[in-house]
C-alpha positions as CSV (number, residue, x, y, z in Angstrom):
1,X,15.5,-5.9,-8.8
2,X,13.6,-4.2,-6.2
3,X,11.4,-1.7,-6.3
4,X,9.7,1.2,-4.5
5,X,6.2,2.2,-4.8
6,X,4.7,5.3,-3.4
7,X,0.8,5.0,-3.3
8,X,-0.4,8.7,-2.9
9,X,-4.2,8.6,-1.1
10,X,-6.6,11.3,-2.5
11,X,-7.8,14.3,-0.9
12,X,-9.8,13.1,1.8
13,X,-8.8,9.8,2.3
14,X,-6.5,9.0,5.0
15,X,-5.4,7.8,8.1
16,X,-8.8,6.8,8.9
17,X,-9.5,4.3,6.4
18,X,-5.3,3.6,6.0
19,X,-5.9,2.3,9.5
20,X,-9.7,0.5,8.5
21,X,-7.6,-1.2,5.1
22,X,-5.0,-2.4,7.9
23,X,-6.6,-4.2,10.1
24,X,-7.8,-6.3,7.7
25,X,-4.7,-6.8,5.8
26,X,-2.9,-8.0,9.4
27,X,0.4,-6.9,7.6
28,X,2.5,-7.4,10.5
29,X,1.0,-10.7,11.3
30,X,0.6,-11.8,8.1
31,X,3.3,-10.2,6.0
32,X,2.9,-10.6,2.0
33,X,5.2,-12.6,0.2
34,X,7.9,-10.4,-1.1
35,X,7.4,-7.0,1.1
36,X,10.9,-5.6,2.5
37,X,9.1,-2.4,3.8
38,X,6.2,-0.8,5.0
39,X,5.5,3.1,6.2
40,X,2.8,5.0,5.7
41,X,2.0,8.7,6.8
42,X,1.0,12.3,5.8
43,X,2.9,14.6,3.3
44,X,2.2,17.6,2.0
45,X,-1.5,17.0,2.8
46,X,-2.0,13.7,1.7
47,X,-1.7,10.6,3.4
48,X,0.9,8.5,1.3
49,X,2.4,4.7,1.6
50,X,5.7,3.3,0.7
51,X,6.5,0.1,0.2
52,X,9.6,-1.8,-0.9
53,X,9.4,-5.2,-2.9
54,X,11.5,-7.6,-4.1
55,X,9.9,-7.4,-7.6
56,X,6.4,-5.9,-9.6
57,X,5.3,-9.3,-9.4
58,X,4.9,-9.5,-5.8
59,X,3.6,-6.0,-5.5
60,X,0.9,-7.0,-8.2
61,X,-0.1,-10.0,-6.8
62,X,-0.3,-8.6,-3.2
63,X,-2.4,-5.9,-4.3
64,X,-5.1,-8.5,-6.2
65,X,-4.9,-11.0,-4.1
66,X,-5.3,-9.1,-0.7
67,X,-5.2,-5.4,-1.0
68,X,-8.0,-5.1,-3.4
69,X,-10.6,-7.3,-1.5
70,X,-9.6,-5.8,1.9
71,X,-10.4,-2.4,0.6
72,X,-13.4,-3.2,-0.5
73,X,-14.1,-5.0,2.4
74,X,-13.2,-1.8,4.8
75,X,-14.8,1.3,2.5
76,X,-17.9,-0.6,0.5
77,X,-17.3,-1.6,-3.4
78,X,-18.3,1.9,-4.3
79,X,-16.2,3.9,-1.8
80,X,-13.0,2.0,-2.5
81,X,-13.7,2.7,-6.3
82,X,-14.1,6.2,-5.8
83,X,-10.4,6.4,-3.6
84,X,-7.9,5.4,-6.7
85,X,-4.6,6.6,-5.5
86,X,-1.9,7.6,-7.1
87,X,1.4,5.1,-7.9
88,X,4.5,6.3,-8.4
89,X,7.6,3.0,-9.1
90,X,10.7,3.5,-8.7
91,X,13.9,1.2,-9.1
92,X,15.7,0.9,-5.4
93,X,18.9,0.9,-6.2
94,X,20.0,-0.1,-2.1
95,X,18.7,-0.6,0.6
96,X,20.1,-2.0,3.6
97,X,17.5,-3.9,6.7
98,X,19.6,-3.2,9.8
């Protein structure tokens, strides 16, 4: 089953280093195995992401395998520590990829 996750950045983390992570992730040139969808953006004064996968697996494996090490890589061991978001699953019930 799919699933949604909703990553929630802390205060003052944002677009800034969203943007730093990114480029060294190359998601759209490189997409992950198992992403449907990407976004990302502010809300409510934090700068959130939403992703949709095709199972926790992939999400996991994404996030050791390439997120992890590209945020370190972006914001320095200590910084990246320091910026533990927020994770919020939730079972997609549809969705539909026009």
């Amino acid at each position: 089953m799919a699933i949604g996750i909703i990553t929630r950045l802390p205060e003052g983390v944002g677009a800034g280093q969203y943007d730093a992570v990114s480029e060294k992730l190359r998601i759209a040139d490189d997409p992950p195995d198992g992403l449907i969808f990407h976004s990302a953006g502010e809300l409510e004064g934090l700068f959130q992401i939403f992703n949709v996968w095709v199972s926790r697996e992939h999400a996991d494996r994404f996030t050791r395998e390439r997120l992890q090490p590209a945020r370190v890589a972006a914001m320095g061991e200590e910084r990246a520590a320091a910026a533990e978001a927020g994770v919020i699953e939730i079972s997609i019930h549809n969705y539909v990829i026009p």
